[in-house]
C-alpha positions as CSV (number, residue, x, y, z in Angstrom):
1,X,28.7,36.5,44.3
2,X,31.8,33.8,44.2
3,X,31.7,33.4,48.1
4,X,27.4,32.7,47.5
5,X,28.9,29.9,44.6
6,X,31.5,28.6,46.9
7,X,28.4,28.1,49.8
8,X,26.2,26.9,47.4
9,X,28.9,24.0,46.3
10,X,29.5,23.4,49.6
11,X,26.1,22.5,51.4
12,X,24.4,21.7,48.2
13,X,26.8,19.8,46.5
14,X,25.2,19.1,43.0
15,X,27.4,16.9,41.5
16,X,27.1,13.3,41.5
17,X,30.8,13.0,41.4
18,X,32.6,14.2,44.5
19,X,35.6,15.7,42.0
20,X,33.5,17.8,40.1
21,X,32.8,19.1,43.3
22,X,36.3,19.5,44.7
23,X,37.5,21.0,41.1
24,X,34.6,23.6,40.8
25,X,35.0,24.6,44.5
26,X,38.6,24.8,43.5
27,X,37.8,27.3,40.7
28,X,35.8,29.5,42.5
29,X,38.2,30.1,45.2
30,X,40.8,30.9,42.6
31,X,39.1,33.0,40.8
32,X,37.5,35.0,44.2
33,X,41.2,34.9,45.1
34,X,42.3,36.8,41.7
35,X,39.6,39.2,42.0
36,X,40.8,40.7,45.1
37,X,44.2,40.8,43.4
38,X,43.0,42.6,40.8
39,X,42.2,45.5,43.1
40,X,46.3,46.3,43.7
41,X,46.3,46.8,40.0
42,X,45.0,50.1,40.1
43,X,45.9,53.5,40.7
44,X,45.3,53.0,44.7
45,X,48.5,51.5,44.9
46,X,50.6,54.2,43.3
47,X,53.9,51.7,43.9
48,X,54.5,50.1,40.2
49,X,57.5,47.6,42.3
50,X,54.3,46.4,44.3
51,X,52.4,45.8,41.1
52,X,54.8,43.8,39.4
53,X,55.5,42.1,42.7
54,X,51.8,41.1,43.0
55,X,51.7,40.7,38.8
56,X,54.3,37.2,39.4
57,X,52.1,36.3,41.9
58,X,48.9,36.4,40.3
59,X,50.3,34.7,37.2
60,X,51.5,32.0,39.8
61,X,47.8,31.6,40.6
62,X,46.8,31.0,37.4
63,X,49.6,28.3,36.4
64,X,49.1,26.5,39.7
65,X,44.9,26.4,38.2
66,X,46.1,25.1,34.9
67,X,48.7,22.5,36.6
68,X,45.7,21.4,38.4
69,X,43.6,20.8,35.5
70,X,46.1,19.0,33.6
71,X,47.5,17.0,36.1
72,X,43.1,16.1,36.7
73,X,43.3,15.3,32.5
74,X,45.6,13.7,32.3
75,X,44.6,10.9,35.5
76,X,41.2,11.0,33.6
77,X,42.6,9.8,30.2
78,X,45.1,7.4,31.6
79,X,41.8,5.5,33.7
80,X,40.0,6.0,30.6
81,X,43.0,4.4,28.0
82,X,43.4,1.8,31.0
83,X,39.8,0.4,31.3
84,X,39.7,0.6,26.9
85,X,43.0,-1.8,26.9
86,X,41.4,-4.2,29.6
87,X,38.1,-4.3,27.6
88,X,40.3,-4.9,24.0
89,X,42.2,-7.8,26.0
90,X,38.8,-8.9,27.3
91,X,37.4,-9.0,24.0
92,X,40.0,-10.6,22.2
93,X,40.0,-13.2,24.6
94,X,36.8,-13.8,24.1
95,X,34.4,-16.5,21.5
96,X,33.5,-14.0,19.1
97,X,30.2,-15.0,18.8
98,X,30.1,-13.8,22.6
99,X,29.9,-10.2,23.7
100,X,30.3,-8.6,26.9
101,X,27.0,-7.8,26.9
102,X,25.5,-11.4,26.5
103,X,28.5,-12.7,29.4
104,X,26.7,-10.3,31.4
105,X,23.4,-11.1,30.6
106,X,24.2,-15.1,31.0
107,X,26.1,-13.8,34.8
108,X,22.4,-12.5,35.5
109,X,20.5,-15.4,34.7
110,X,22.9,-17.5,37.0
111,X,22.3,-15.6,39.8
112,X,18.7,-15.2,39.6
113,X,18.6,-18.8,39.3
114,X,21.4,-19.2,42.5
115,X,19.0,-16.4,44.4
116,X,15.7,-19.1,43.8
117,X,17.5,-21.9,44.7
């Protein structure tokens, strides 16, 4: 089922935003890669040094995920907190009777009037 998932992301791709894509391909490999650890866990592999071998591994897995997805947070908030401070300088900069959203309405009208010309 995860390698059908993993396909479907790939050829598909049903994100608008190319890093959901990347992150949710990312997840299902990881967890398809888990999975078949997950097999050496049982009584098949009668060696308990091989199981904890394998155990350090698998947790490895799953830090190097979360590592991932807090390194992806954390870029997100600091763009986020980055375009918030330019839009307070940009505010406080501003006439306060004008907004951003009438600037950009007064922008529009001067190039639909630059476009007739």
């Amino acid at each position: 089922m995860q390698v059908a998932v993993i396909i479907y992301l790939g050829q598909v791709q049903p994100f608008k935003d190319r890093g959901y894509e990347r992150m949710e391909t990312f997840n299902e490999i990881t967890t398809l890669l888990l999975v078949y650890f997950l097999a050496i866990f049982t009584d098949w592999v009668p060696s308990r040094d091989t199981h904890f071998d394998v155990g350090w591994v698998f947790c490895c897995i799953v830090i190097f995920n979360i590592v991932v997805h807090m390194v992806v947070m954390w870029r997100n908030i600091c763009r986020a907190a980055r375009v918030w401070h330019h839009n307070y300088k940009l505010s406080k900069k501003l006439i306060p009777e004008k907004t951003l959203a009438t600037i950009a309405k007064e922008k529009e009208r001067e190039e639909e009037l630059e476009e007739e010309v």
